[in-house]
C-alpha positions as CSV (number, residue, x, y, z in Angstrom):
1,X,23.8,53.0,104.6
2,X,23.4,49.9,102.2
3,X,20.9,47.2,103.7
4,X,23.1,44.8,103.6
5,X,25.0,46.7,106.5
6,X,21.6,47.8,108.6
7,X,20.7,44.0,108.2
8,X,24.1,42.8,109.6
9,X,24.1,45.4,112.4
10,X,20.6,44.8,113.6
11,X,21.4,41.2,113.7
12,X,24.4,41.2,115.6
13,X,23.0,44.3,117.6
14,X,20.0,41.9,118.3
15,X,22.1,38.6,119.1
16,X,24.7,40.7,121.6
17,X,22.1,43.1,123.1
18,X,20.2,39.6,123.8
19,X,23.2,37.4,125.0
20,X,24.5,40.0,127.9
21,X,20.6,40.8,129.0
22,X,20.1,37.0,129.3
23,X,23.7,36.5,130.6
24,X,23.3,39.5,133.2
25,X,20.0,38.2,134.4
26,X,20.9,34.5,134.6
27,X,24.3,35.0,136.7
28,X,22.5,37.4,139.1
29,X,20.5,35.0,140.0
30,X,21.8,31.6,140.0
31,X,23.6,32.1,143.1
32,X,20.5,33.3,145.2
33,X,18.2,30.7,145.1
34,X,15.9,31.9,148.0
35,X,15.6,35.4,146.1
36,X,14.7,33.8,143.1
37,X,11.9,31.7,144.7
38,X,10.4,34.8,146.5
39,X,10.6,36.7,143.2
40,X,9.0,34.0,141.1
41,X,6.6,33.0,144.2
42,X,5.9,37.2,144.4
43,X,4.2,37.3,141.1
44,X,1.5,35.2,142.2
45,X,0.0,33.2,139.6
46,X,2.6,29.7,139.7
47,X,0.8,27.3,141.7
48,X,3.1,26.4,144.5
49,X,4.8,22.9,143.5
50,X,5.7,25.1,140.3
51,X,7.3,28.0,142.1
52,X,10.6,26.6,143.5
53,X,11.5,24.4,139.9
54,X,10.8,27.5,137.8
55,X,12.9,29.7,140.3
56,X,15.8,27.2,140.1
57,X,15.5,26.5,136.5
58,X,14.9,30.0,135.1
59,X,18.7,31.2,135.5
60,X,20.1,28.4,134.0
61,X,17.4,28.9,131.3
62,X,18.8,32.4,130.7
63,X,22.2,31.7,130.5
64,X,21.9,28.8,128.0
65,X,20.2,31.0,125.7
66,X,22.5,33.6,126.5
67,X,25.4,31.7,125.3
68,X,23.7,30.2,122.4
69,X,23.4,33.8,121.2
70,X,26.4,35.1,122.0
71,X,27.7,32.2,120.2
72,X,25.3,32.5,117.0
73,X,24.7,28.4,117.5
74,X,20.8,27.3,116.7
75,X,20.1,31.3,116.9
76,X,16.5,30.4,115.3
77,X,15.8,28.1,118.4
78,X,17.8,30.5,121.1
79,X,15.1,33.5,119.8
80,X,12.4,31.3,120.2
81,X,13.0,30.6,123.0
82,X,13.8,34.4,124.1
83,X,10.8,35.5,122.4
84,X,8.6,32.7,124.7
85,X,10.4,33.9,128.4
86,X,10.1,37.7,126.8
87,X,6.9,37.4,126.0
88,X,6.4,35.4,129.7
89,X,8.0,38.3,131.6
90,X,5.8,40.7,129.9
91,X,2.8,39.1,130.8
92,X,3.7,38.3,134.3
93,X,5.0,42.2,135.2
94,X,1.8,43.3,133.3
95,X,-0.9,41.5,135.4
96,X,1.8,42.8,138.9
97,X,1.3,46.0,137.6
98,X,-2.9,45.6,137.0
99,X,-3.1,43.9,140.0
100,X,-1.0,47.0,142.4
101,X,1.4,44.4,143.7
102,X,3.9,45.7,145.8
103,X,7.1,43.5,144.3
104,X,10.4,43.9,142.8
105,X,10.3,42.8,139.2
106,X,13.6,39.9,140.0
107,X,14.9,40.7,136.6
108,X,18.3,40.8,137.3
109,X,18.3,39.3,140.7
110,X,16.9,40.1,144.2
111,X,12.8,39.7,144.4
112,X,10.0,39.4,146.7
113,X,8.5,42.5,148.3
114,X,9.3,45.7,146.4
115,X,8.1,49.4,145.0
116,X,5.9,47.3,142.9
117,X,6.3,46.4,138.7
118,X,7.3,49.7,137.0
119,X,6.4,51.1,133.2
120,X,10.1,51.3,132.9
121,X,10.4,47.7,133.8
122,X,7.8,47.1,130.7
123,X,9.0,49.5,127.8
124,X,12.9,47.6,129.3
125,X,11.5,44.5,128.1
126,X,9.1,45.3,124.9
127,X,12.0,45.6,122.7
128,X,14.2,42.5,124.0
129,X,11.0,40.7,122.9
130,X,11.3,42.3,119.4
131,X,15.0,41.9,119.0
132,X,14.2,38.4,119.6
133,X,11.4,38.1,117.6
134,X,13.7,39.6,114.8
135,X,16.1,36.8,115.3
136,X,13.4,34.3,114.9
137,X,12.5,35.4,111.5
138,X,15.9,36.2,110.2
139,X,18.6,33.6,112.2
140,X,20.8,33.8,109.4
141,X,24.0,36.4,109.9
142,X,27.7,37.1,110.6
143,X,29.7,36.3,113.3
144,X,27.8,33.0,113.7
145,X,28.3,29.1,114.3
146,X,25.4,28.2,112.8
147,X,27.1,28.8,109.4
148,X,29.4,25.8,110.2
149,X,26.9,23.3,110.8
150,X,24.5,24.2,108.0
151,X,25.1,21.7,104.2
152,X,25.8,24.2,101.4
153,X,22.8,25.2,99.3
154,X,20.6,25.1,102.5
155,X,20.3,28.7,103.3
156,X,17.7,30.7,101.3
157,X,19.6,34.3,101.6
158,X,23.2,32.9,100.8
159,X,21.0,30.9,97.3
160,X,19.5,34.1,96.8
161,X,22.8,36.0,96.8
162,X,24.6,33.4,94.5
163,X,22.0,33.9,92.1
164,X,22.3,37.7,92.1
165,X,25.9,37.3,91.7
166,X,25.4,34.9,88.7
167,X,23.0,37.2,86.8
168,X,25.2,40.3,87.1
169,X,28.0,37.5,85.8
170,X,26.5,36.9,83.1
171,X,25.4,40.6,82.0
């Protein structure tokens, strides 16, 4: 397999694998607003005027960046982003695990009191964070609105690929 393919089908691997993670988790929980206060309040480290706005804004968060993906529109900023609540959820299930408490995880809806943060729940999320990281560094790809809003000549691997096609023009 050529790069050019292994590039393309990381990226859109990356973008969809993202999109229906984000999508699953953002519609499981929009509807259940209590669960998603106990879940964020269950983690233990919001101060309390925070816990209820991040519980109601956090699904909508997800599903905005799940769509942007899915979509391929400001993929640089959706991965950021991604990479920031990745990164967030990481850090949050690690100090539930370190500290032994006994919640669910709320990922993809429910919360509160639970079997407690589980390795599984941790290696789930480590390569979400690198897919989105990966997107971050390389936004540029198929399938992907962000190629009809960019001015021509903007995009450093599409000026790179026009002068490799010129120089084997003019051999």
């Amino acid at each position: 397999m050529d790069r050019s393919r292994l590039r393309t089908g990381l990226y859109l691997g990356a973008r969809l694998l993202l999109a229906v993670v984000l999508l699953w988790a953002g519609l499981s929980k929009v509807g259940e607003r209590q669960s998603s206060i106990l879940a964020v309040d269950a983690y233990d480290v919001l101060p309390e005027a925070f816990v209820e706005p991040v519980a109601i804004l956090l699904p909508w968060l997800e599903i905005a960046l799940g769509v942007l993906l899915l979509l391929g529109l400001f993929v640089r900023v959706a991965a950021v982003g991604t990479a920031l609540l990745m990164l967030a959820f990481l850090a949050g299930m690690a100090q539930a695990k370190a500290r032994g408490l006994a919640i669910d995880c709320g990922c993809f809806g429910g919360g509160g009191q639970g079997d407690g943060v589980s390795w599984w729940d941790l290696l789930r999320d480590t390569p979400l964070f690198a897919a989105a990281l990966y997107l971050a560094l390389r936004p540029k790809g198929p399938l992907s609105l962000d190629a009809y809003f960019e001015p021509e000549g903007t995009d450093g691997e599409r000026a790179e690929d026009d002068e490799a096609r010129t120089a084997t023009a003019e051999v």
